[in-house]
DSSP file (Angstrom, degrees, kcal/mol; ACC not computed):
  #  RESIDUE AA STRUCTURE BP1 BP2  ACC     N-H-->O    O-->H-N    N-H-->O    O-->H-N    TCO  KAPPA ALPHA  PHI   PSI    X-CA   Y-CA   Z-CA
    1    1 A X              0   0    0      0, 0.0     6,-0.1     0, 0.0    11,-0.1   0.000 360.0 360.0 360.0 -38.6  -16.7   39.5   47.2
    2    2 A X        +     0   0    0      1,-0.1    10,-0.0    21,-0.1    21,-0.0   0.903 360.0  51.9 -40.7 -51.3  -16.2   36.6   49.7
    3    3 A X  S    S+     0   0    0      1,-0.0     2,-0.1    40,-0.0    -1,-0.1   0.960  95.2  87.0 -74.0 -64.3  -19.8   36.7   51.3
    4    4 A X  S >  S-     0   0    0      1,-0.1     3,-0.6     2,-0.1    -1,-0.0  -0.208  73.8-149.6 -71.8 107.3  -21.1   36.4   47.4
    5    5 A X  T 3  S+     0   0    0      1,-0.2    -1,-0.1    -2,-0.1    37,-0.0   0.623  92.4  61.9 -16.7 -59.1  -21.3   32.4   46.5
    6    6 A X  T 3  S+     0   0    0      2,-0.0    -1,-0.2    43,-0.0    -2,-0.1   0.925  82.5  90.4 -43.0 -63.4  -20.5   33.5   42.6
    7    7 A X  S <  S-     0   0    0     -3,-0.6     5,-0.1    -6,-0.1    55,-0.0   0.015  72.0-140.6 -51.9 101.8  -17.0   35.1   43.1
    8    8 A X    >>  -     0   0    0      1,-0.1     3,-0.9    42,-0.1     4,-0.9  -0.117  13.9-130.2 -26.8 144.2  -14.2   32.7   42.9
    9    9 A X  H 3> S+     0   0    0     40,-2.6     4,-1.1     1,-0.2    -1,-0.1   0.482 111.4  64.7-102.6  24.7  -11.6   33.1   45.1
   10   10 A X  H 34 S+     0   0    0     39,-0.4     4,-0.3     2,-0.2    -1,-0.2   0.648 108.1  51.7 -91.8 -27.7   -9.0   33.0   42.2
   11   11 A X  H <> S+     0   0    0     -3,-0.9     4,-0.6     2,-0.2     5,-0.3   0.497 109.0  44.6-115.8 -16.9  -11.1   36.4   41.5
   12   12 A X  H  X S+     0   0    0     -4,-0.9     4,-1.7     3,-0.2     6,-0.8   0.787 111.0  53.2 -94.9 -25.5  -10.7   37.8   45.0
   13   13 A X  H  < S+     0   0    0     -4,-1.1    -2,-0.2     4,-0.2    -3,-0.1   0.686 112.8  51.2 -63.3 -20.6   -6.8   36.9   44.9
   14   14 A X  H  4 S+     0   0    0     -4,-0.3    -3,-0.2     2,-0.1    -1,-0.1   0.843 116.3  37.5 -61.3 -44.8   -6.8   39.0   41.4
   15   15 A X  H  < S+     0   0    0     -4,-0.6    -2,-0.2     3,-0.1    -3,-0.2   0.946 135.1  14.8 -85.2 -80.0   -8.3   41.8   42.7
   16   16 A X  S  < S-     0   0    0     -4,-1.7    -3,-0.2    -5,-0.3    -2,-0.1   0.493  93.1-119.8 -99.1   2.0   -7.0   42.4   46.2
   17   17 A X  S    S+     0   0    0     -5,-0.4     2,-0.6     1,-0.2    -4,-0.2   0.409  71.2 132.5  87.0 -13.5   -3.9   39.9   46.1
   18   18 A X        -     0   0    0     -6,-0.8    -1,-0.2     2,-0.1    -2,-0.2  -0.677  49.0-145.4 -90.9 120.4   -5.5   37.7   49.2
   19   19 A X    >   -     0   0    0     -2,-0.6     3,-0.6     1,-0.1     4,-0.4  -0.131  43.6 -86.4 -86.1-171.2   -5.4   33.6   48.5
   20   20 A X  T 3  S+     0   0    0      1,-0.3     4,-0.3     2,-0.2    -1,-0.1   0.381 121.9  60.6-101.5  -6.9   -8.4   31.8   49.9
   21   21 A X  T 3> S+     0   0    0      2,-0.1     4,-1.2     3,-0.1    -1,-0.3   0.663 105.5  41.5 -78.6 -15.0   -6.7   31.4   53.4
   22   22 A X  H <> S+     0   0    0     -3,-0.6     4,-1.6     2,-0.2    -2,-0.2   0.589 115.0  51.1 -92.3   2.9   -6.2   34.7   54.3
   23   23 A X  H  > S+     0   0    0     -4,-0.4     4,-1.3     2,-0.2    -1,-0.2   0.731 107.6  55.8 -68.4 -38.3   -9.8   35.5   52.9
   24   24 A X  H  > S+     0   0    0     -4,-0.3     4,-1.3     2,-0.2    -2,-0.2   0.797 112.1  43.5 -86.0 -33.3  -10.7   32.4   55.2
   25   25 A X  H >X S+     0   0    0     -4,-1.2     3,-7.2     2,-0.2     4,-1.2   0.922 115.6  45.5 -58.5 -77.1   -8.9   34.8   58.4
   26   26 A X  H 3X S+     0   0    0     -4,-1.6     4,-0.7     1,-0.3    -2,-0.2   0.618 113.0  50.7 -40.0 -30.2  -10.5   38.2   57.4
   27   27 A X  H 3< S+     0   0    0     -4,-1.3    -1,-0.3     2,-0.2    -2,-0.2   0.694 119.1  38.8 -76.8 -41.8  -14.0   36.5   57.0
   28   28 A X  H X< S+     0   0    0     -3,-7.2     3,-2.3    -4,-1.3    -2,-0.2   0.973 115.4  50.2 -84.6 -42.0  -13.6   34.9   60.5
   29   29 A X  H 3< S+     0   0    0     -4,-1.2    -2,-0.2     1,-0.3    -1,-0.2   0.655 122.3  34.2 -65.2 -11.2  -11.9   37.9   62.1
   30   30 A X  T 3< S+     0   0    0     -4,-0.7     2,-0.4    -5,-0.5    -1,-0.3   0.160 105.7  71.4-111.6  14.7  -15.0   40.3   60.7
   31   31 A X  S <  S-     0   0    0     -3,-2.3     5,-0.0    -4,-0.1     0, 0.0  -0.945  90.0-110.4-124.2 152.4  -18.3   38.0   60.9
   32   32 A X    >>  -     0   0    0     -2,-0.4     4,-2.0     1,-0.1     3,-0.5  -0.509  45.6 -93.4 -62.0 164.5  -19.6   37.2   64.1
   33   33 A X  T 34 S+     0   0    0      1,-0.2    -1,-0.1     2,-0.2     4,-0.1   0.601 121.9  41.7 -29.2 -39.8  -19.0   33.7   64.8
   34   34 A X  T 34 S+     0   0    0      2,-0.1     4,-0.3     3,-0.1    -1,-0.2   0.395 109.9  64.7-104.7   4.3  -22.2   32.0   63.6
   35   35 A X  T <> S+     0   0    0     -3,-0.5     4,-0.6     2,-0.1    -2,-0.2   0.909 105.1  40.9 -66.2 -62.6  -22.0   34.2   60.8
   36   36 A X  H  X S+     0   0    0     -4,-2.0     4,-2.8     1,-0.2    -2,-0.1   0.672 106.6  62.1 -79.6  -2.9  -18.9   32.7   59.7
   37   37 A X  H  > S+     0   0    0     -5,-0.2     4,-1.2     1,-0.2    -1,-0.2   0.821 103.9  47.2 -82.9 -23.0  -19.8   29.5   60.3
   38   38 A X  H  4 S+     0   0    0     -4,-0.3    -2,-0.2     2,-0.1    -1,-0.2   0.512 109.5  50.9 -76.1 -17.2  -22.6   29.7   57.9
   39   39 A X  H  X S+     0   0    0     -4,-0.6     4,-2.5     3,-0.1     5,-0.3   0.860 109.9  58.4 -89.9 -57.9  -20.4   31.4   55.0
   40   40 A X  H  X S+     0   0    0     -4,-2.8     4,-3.1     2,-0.2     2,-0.5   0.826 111.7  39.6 -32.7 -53.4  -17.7   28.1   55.8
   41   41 A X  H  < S+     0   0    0     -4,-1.2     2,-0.4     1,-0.2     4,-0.1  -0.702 116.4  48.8 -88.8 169.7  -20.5   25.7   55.0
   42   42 A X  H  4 S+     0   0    0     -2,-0.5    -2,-0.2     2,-0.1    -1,-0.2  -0.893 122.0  35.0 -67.4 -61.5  -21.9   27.5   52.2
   43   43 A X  H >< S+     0   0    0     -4,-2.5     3,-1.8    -2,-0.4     6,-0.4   0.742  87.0 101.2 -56.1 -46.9  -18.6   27.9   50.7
   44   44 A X  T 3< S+     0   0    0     -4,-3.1    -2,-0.1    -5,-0.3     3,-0.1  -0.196 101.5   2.3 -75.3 126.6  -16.5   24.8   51.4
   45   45 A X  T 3  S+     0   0    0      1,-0.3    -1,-0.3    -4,-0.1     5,-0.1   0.151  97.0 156.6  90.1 -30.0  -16.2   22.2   48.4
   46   46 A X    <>  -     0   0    0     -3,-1.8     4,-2.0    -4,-0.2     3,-0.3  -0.142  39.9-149.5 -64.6 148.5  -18.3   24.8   46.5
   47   47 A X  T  4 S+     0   0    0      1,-0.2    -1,-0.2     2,-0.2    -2,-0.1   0.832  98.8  53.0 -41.8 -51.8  -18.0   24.7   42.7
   48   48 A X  T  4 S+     0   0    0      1,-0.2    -1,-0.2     5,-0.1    -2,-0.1   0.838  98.2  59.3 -75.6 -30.1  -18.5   27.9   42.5
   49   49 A X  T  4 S+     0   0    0     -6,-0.4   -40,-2.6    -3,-0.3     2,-1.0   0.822 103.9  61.2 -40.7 -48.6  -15.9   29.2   44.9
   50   50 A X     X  -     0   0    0     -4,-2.0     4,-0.8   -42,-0.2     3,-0.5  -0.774  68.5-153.1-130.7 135.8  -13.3   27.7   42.9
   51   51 A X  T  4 S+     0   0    0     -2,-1.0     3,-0.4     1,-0.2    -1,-0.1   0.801  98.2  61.8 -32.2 -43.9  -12.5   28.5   39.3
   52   52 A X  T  4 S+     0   0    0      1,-0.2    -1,-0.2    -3,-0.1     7,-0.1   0.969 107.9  35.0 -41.8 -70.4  -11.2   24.8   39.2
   53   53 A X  T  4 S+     0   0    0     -3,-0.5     2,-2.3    -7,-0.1    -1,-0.2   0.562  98.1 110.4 -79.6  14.8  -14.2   23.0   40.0
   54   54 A X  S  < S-     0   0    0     -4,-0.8     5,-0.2    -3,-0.4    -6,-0.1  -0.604  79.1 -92.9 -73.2 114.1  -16.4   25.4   38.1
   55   55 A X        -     0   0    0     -2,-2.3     4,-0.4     3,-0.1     0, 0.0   0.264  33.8-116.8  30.4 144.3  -18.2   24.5   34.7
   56   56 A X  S >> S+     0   0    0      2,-0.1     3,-2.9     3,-0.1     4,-0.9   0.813 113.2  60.1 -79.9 -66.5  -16.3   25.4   31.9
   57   57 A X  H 3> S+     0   0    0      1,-0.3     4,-1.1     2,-0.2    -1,-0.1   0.602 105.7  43.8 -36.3 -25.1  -19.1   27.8   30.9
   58   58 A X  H 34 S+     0   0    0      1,-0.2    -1,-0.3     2,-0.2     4,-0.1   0.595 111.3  56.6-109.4 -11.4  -18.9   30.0   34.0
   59   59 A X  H <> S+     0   0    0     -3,-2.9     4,-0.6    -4,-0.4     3,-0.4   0.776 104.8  51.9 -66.3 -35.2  -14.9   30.1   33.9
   60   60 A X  H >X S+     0   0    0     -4,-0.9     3,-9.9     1,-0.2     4,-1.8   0.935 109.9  48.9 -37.9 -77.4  -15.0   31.5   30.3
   61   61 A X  H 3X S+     0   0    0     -4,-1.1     4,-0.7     1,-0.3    -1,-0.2   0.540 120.1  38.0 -61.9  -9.3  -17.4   34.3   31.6
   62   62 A X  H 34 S+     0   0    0     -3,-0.4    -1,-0.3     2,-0.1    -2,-0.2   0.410 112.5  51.1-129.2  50.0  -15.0   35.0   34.6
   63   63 A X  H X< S+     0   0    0     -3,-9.9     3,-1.5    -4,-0.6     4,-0.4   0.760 117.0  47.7 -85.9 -36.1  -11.7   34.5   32.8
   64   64 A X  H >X S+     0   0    0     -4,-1.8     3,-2.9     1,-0.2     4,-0.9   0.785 110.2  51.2 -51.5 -74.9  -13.8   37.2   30.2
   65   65 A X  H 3X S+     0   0    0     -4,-0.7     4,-1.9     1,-0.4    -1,-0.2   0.582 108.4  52.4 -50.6 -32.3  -14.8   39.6   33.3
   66   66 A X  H <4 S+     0   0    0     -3,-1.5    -1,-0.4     2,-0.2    -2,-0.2   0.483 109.1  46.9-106.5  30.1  -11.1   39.9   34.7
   67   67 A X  H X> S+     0   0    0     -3,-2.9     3,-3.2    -4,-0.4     4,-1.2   0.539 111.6  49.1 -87.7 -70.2   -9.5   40.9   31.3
   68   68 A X  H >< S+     0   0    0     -4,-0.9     3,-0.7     1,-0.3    -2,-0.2   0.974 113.2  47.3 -34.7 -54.1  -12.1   43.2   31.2
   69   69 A X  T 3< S+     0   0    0     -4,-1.9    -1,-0.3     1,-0.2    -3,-0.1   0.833 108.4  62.3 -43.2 -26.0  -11.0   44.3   35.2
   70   70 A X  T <4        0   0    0     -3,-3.2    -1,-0.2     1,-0.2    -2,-0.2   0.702 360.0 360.0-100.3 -22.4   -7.5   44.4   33.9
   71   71 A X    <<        0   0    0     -4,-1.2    -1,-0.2    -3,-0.7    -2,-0.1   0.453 360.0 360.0 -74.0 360.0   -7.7   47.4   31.2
């Protein structure tokens, strides 16, 4: 869920309980190095990483998706 641009990390803290620094650990402690240094800058500041700076449309569709998770 990390590696995918889409997922929020409000939606990986839902799910597995881990807030977006300790996502930020496991991501460096499993990618090689230039691996993770390439997920950092894709990630950091994105919109889509966090629910906050998302769109309203694309927070509806994943407040809907973790009710749906929740059942």
């Amino acid at each position: 869920m990390a590696w995918e641009d889409r997922t929020p990390f409000e939606a990986i803290a839902t799910q597995f309980g881990l807030n977006e620094a300790e996502v930020i650990k496991l991501m460096r402690r499993e990618l090689k190095r230039s691996s993770f240094r390439l997920w950092r800058e894709r990630v950091s500041g994105r919109h889509t990483k966090h629910i906050a700076l998302k769109p309203a449309s694309m927070v509806h569709e994943y407040r809907h998706a973790a009710r749906l998770g929740n059942r």
